[in-house]
Structures are given as C-alpha cells and as structure tokens.
MARMI-801460 format. One record per atom (N, C-alpha, C): residue in three letters; x, y, z. Coordinates in steps of 0.1 Angstrom, whole numbers, plus 2048, in hexadecimal, padded with zeros to 3 digits. Layout:
N
+---------+-----+-----+-----+
! residuo !  c1 !  c2 !  c3 !
+---------+-----+-----+-----+
!     Ala !   X !   Y !   Z !
...
+---------+-----+-----+-----+
***
This chain:
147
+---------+-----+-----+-----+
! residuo !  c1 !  c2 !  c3 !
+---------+-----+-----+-----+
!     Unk ! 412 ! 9B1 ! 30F !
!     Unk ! 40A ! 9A9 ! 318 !
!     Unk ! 410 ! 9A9 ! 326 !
!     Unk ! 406 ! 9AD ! 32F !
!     Unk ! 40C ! 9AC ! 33B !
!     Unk ! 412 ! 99B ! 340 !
!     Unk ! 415 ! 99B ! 34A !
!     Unk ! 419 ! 98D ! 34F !
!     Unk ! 410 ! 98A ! 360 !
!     Unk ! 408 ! 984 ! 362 !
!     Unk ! 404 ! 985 ! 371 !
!     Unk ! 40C ! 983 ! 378 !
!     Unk ! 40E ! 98C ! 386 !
!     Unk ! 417 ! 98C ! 38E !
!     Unk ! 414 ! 979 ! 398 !
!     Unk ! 41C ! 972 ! 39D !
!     Unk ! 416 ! 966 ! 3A1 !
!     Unk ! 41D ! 964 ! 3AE !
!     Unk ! 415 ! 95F ! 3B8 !
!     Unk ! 41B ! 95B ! 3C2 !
!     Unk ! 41D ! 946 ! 3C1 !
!     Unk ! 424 ! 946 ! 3C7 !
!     Unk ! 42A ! 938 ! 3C4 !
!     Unk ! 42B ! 935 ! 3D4 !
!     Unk ! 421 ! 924 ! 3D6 !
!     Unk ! 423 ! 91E ! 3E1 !
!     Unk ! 42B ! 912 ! 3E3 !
!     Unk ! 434 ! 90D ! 3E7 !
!     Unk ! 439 ! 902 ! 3EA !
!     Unk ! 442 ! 8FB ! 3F3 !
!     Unk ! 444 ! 8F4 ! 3F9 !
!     Unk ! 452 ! 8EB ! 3FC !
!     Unk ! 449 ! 8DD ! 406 !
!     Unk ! 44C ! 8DA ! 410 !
!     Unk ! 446 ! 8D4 ! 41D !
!     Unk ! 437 ! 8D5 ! 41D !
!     Unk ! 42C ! 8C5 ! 41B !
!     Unk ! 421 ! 8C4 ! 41E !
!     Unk ! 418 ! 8CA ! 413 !
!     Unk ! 41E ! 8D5 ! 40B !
!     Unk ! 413 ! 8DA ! 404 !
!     Unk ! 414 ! 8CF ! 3F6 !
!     Unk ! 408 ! 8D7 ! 3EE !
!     Unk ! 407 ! 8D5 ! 3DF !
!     Unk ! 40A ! 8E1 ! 3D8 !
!     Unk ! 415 ! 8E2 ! 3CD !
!     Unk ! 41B ! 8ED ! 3CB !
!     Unk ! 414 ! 8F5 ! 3C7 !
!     Unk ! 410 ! 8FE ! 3C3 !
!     Unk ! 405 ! 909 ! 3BB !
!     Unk ! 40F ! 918 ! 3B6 !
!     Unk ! 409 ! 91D ! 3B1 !
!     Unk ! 407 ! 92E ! 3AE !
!     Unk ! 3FB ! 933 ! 3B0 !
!     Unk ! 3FB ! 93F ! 3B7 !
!     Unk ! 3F1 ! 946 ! 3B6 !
!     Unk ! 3F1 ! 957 ! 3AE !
!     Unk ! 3EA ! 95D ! 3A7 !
!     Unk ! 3E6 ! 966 ! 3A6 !
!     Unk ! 3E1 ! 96D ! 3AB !
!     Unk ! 3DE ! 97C ! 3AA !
!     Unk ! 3D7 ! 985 ! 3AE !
!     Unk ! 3C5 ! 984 ! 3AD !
!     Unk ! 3C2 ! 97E ! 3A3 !
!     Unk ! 3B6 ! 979 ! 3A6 !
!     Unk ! 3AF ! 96E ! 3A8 !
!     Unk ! 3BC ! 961 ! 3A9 !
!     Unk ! 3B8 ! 95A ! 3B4 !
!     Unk ! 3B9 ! 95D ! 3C6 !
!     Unk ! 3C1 ! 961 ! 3C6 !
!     Unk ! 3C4 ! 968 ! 3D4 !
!     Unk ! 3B5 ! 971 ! 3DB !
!     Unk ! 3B2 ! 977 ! 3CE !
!     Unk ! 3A4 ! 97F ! 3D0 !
!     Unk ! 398 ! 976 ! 3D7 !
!     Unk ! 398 ! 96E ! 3D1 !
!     Unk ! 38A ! 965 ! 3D4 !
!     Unk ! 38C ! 95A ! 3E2 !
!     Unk ! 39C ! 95D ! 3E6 !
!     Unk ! 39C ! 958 ! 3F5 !
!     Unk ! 39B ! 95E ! 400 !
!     Unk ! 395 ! 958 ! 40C !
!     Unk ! 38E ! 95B ! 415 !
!     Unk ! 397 ! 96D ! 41B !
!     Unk ! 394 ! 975 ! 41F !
!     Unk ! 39C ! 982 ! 421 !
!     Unk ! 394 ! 983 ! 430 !
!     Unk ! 3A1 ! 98C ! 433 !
!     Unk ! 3A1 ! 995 ! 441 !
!     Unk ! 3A5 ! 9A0 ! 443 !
!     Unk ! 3A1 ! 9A9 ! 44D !
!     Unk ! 3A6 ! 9B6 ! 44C !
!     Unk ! 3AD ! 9BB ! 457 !
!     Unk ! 3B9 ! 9C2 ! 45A !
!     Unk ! 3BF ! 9C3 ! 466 !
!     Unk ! 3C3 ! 9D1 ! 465 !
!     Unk ! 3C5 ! 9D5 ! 46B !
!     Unk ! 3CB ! 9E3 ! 46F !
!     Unk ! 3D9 ! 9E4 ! 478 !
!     Unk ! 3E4 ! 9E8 ! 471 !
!     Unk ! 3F5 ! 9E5 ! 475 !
!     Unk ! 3F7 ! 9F5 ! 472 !
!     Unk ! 400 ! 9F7 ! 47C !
!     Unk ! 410 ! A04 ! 47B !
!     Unk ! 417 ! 9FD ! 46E !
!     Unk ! 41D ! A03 ! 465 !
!     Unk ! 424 ! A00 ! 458 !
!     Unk ! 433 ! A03 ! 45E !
!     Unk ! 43F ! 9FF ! 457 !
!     Unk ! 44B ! A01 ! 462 !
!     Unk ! 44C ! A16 ! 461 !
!     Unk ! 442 ! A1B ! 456 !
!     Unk ! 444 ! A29 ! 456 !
!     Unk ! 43C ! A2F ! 462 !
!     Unk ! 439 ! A28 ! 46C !
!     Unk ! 42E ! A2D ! 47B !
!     Unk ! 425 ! A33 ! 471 !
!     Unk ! 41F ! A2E ! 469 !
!     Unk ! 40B ! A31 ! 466 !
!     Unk ! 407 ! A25 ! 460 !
!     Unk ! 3F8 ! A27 ! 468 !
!     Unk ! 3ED ! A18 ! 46F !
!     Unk ! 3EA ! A1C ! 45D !
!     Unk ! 3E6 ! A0F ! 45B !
!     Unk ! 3DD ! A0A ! 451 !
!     Unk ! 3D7 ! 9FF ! 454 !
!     Unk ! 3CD ! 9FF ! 444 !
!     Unk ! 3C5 ! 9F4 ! 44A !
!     Unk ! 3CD ! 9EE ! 43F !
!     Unk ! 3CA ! 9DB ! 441 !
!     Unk ! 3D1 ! 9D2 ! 433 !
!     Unk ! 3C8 ! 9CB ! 433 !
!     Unk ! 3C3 ! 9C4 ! 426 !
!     Unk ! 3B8 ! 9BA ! 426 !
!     Unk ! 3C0 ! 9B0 ! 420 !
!     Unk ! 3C1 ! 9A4 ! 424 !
!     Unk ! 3C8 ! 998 ! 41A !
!     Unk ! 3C2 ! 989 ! 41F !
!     Unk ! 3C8 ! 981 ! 41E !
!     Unk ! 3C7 ! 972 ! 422 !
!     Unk ! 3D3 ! 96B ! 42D !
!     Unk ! 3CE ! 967 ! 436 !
!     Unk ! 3D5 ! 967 ! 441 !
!     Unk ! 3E1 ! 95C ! 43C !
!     Unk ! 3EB ! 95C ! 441 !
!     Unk ! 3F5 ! 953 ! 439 !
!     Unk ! 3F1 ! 944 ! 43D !
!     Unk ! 3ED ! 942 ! 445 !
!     Unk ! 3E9 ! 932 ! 44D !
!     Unk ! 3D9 ! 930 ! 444 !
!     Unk ! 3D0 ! 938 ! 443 !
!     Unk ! 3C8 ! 933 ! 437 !
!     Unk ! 3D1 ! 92C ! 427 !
!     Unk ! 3D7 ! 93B ! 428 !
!     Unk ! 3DD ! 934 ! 418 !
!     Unk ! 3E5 ! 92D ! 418 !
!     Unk ! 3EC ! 929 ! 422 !
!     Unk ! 3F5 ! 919 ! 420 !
!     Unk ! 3EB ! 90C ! 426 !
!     Unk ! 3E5 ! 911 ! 42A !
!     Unk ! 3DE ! 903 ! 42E !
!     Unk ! 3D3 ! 902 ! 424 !
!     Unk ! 3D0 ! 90A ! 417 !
!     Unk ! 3C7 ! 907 ! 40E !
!     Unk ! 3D1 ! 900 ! 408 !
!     Unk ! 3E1 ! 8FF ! 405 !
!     Unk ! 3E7 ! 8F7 ! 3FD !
!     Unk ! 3EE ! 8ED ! 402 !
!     Unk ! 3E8 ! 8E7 ! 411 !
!     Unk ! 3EA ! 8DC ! 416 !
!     Unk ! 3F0 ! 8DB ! 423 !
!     Unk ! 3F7 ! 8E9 ! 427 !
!     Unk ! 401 ! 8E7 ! 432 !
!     Unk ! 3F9 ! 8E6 ! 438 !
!     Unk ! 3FD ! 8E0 ! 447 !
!     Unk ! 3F6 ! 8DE ! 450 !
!     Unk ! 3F6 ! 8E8 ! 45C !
!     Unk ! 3ED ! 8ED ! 462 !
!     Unk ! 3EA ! 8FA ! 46A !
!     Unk ! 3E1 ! 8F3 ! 477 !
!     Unk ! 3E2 ! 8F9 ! 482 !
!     Unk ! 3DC ! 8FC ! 48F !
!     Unk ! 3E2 ! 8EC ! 494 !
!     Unk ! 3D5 ! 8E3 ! 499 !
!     Unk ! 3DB ! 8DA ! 49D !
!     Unk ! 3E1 ! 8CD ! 49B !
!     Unk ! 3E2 ! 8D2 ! 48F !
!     Unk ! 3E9 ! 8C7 ! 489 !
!     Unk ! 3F7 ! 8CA ! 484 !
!     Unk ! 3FC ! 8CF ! 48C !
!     Unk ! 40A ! 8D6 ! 48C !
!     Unk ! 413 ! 8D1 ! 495 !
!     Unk ! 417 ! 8C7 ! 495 !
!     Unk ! 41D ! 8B7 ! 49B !
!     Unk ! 42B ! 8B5 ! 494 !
!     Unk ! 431 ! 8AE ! 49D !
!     Unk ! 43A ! 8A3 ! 496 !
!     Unk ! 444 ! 8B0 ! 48D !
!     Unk ! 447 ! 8AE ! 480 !
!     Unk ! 450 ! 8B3 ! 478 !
!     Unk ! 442 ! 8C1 ! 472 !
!     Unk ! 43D ! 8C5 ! 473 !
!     Unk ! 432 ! 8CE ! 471 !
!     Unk ! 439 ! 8D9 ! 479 !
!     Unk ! 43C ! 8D3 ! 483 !
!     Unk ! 43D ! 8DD ! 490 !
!     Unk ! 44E ! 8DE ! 490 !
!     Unk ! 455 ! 8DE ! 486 !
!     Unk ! 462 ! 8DE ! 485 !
!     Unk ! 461 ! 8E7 ! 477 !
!     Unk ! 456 ! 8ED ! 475 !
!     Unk ! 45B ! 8F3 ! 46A !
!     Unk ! 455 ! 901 ! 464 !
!     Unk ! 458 ! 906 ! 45D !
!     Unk ! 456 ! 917 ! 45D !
!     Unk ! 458 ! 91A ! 44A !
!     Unk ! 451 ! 924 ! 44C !
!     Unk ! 44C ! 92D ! 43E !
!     Unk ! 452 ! 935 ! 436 !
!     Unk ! 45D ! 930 ! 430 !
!     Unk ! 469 ! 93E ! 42D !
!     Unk ! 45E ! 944 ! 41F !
!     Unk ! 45B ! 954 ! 421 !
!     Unk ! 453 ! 95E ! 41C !
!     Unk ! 461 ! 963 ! 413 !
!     Unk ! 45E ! 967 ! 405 !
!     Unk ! 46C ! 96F ! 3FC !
!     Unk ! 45D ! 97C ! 3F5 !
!     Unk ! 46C ! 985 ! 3F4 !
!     Unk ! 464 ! 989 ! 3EC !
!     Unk ! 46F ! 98B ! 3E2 !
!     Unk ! 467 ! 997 ! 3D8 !
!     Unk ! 46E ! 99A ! 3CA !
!     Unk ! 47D ! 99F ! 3C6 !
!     Unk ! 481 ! 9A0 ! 3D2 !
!     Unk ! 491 ! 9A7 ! 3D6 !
!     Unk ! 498 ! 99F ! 3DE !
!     Unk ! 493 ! 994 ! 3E1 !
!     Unk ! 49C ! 989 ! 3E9 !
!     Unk ! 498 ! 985 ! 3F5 !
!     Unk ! 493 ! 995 ! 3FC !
!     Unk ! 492 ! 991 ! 407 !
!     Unk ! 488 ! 986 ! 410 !
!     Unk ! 48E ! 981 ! 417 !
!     Unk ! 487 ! 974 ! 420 !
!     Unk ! 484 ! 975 ! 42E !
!     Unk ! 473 ! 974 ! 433 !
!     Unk ! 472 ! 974 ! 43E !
!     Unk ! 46B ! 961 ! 445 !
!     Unk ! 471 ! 961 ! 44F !
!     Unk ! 46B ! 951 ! 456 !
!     Unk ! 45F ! 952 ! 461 !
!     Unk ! 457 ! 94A ! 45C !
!     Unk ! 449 ! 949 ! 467 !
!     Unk ! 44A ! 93B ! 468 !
!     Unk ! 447 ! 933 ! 476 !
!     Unk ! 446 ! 927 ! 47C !
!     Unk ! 439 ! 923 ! 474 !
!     Unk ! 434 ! 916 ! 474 !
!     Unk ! 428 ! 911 ! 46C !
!     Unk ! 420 ! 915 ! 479 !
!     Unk ! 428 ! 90E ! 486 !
!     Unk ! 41D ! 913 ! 490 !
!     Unk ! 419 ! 91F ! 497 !
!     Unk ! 421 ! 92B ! 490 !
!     Unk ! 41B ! 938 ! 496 !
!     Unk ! 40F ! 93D ! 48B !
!     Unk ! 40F ! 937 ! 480 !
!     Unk ! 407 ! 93F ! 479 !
!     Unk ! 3F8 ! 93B ! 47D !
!     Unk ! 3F4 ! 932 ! 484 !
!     Unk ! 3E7 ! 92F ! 485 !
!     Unk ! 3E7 ! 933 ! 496 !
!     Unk ! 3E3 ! 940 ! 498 !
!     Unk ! 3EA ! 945 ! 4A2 !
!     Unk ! 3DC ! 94A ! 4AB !
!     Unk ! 3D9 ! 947 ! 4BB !
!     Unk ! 3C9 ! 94C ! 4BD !
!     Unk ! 3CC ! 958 ! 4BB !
!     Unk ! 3D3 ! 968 ! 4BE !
!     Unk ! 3D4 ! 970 ! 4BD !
!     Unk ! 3D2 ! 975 ! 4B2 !
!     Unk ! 3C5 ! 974 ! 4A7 !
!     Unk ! 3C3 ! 976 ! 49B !
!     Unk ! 3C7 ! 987 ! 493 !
!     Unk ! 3C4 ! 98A ! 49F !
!     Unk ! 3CA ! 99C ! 49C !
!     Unk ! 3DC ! 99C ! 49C !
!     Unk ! 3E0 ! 991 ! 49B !
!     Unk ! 3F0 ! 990 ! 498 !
!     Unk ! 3F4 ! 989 ! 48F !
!     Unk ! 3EA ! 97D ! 486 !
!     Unk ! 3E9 ! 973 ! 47D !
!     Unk ! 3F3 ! 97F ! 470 !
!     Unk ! 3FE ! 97B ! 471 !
!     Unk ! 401 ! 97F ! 45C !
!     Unk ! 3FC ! 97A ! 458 !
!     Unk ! 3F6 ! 986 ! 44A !
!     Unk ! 3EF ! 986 ! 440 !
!     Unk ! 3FA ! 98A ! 433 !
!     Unk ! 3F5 ! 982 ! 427 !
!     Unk ! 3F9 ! 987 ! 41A !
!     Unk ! 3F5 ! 992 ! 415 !
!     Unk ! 3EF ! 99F ! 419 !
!     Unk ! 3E8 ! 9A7 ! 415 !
!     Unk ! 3E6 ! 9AC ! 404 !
!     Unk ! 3DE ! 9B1 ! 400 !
!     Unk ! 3DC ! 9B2 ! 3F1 !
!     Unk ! 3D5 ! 9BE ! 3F1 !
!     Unk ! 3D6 ! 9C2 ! 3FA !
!     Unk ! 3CE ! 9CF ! 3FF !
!     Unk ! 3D2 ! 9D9 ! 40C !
!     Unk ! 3CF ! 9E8 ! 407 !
!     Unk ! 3D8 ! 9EF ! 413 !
!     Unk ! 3CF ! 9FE ! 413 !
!     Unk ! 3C8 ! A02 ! 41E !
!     Unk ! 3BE ! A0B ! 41F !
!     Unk ! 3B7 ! A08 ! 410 !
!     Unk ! 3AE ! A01 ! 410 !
!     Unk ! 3A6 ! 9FD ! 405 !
!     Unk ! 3A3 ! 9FF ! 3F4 !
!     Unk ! 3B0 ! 9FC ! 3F5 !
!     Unk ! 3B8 ! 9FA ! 3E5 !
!     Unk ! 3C5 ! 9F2 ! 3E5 !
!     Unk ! 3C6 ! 9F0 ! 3D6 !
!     Unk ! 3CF ! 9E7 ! 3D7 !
!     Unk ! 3E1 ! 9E9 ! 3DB !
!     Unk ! 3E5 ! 9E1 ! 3E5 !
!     Unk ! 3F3 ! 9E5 ! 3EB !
!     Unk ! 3FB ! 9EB ! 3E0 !
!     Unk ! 405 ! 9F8 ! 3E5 !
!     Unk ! 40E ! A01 ! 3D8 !
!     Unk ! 417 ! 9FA ! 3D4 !
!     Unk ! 415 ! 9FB ! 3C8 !
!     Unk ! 421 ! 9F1 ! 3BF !
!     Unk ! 431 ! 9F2 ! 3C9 !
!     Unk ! 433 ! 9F8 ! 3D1 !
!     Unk ! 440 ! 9F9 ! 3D8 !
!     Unk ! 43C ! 9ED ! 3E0 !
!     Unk ! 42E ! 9E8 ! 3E6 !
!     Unk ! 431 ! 9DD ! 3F0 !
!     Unk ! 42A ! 9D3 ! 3E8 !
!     Unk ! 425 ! 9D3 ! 3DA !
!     Unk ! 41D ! 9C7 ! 3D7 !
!     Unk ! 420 ! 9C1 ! 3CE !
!     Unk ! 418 ! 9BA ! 3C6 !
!     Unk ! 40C ! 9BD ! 3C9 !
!     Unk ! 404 ! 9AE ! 3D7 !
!     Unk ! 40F ! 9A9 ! 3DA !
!     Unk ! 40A ! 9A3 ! 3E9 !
!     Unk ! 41B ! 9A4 ! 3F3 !
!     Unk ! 412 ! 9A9 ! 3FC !
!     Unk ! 418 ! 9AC ! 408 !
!     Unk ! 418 ! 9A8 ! 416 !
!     Unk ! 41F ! 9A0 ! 41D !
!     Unk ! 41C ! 99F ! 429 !
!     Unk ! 41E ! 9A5 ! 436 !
!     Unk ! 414 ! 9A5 ! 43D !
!     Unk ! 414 ! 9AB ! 449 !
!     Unk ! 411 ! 9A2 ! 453 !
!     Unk ! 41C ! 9AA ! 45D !
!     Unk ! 419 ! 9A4 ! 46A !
!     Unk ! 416 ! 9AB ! 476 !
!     Unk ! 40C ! 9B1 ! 479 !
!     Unk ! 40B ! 9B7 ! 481 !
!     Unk ! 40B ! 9BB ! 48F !
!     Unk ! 413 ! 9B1 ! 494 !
!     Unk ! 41B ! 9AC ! 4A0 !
!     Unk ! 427 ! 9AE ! 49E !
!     Unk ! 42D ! 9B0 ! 493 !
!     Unk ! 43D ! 9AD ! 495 !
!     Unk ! 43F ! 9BC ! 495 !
!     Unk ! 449 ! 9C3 ! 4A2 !
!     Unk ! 44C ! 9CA ! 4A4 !
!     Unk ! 455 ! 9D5 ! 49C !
!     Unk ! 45B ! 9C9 ! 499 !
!     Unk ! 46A ! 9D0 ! 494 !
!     Unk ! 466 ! 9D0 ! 481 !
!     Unk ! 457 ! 9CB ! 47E !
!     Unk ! 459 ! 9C8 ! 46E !
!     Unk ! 460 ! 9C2 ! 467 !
!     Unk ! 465 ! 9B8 ! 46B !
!     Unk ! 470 ! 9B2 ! 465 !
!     Unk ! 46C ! 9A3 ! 460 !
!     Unk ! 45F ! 9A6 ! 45F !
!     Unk ! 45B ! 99B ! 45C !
!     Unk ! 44D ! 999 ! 450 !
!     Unk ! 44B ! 9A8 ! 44A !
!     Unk ! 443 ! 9B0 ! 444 !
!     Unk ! 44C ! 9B1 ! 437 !
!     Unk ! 44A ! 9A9 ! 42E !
!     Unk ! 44D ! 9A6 ! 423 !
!     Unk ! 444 ! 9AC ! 415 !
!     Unk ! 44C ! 9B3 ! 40B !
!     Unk ! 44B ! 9B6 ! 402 !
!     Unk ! 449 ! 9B1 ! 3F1 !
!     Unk ! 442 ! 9B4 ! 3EC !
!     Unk ! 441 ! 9AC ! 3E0 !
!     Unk ! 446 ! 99C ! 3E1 !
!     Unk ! 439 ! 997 ! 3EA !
!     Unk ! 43C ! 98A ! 3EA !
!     Unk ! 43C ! 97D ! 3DE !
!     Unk ! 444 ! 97A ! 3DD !
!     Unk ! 445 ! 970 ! 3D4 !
!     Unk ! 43F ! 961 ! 3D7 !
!     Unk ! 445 ! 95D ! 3E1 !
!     Unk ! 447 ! 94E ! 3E7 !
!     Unk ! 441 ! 949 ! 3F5 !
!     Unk ! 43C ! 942 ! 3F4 !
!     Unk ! 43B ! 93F ! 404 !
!     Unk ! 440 ! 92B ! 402 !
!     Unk ! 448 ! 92C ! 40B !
!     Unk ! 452 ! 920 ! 409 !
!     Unk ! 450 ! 915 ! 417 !
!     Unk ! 447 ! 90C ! 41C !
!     Unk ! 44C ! 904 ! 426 !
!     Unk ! 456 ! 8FC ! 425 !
!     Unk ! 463 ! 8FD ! 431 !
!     Unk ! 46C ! 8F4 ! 433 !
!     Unk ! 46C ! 8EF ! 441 !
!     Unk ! 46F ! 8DF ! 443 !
!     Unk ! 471 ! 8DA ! 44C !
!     Unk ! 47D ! 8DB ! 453 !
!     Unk ! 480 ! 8DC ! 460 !
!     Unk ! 48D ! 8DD ! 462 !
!     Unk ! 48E ! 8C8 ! 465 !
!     Unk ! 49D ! 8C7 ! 462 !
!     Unk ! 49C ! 8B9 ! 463 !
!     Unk ! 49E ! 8B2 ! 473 !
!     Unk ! 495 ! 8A7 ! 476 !
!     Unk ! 49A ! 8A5 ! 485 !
!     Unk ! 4A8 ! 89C ! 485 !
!     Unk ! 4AD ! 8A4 ! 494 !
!     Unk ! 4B7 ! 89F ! 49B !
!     Unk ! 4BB ! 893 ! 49E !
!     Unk ! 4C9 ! 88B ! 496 !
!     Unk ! 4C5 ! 880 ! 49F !
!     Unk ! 4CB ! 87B ! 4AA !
!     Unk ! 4CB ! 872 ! 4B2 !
!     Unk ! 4D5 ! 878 ! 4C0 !
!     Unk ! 4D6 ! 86A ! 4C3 !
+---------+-----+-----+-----+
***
C-alpha cells in the first residue's frame, strides 16, 4: 500500500492541517514561467504560497500588522533543507514573482527528484530559495523587543 505523500501546515495564526496531492489539486492554481537553477525556462503550475496559507488562516496583504509583520515561513523539505519567506512578501503586487508550491512542471507532474511539491520562486536569483520535496510550511513569529 502506498502512503500519500502529505504536506503539513502549521505554527503562528494558522489552523494546523495536511494536505495531499489531491487536495492540493482542487486549490486555486497558477502558472508561471522561471529559469530552473540548471538556466532552462519552464513553465510551473501550483498554488501561490500566500493563497495556501491564508486558506489555513494566516494572515496575508493587509492585514499584515503588528506581530504578522514580524514573521516569516520557514519552507523544509524532505532532506532538511529550509528556506525563509516574510508573511509580507508573499502577498506581493508583482504577481509574476509570487512563490508558488508547484505540483506541476511543463505540464506534468513535477520529477520525483523535485516533488512531488516544489517551490518556486521566480525572482530569487540566486535559487536559494526554490525548495524541494516540500514537506512543511511553518509560520513563526519573531518575538518583540523589549526596551
């Protein structure tokens, strides 16, 4: 019996969840076209990461205030690695630079080497923020200062 692969949402403002591959499916999608860190364009279809956290409660665009605005998205994937996105870059006007969870890659499903969900960011230059078999997407607050 197979096991479904699951993505898992939680920490700060949300309601915890998992998601699967075919819940994931039936959320709202986008399609972008990025350089891969190998320099060749593809296209990715997925769900923008600011839709899917704000379907599980976080708070996005302007309501990104106060301790909202102190806090950021640590992404893992299946080998440890961790990338950080601000709550308030992801709801970003520059929509052709919004990361996406992708579930899709030239129109099939992303290669088991990056999936089966993957993030892109198609602004970030350096890739370093283009995460692999994602597991987690985690809000943490950073705590305020007291002075």
């Amino acid at each position: 019996m197979l096991l479904a692969v699951l993505l898992t949402i939680g920490g700060a403002f949300v309601h915890a969840e998992s998601l699967d591959a075919a819940a994931l499916s039936k959320l709202p999608h986008v399609t972008i076209s990025a350089v891969d860190p190998g320099g060749v364009t593809a296209s990715y279809s997925g769900v923008p990461l600011a839709v899917l956290l704000q379907g599980a409660g976080a708070p996005i665009g302007d309501a990104v205030k106060g301790p909202p605005a102190r806090s950021y998205v640590a992404v893992e994937g299946s080998d440890g690695y961790v990338a950080l996105y601000s709550l308030a870059e992801l709801d970003t006007t520059a929509t052709q630079c919004a990361p996406i969870l992708a579930d899709a890659r030239n129109g099939t499903a992303v290669p088991a080497s990056l999936g089966p969900f993957h993030v892109v960011a198609p602004c970030d230059r350096t890739h370093a923020r283009w995460v692999r078999n994602v597991t987690s997407l985690t809000i943490v607050t950073v705590p305020e200062e007291k002075r």
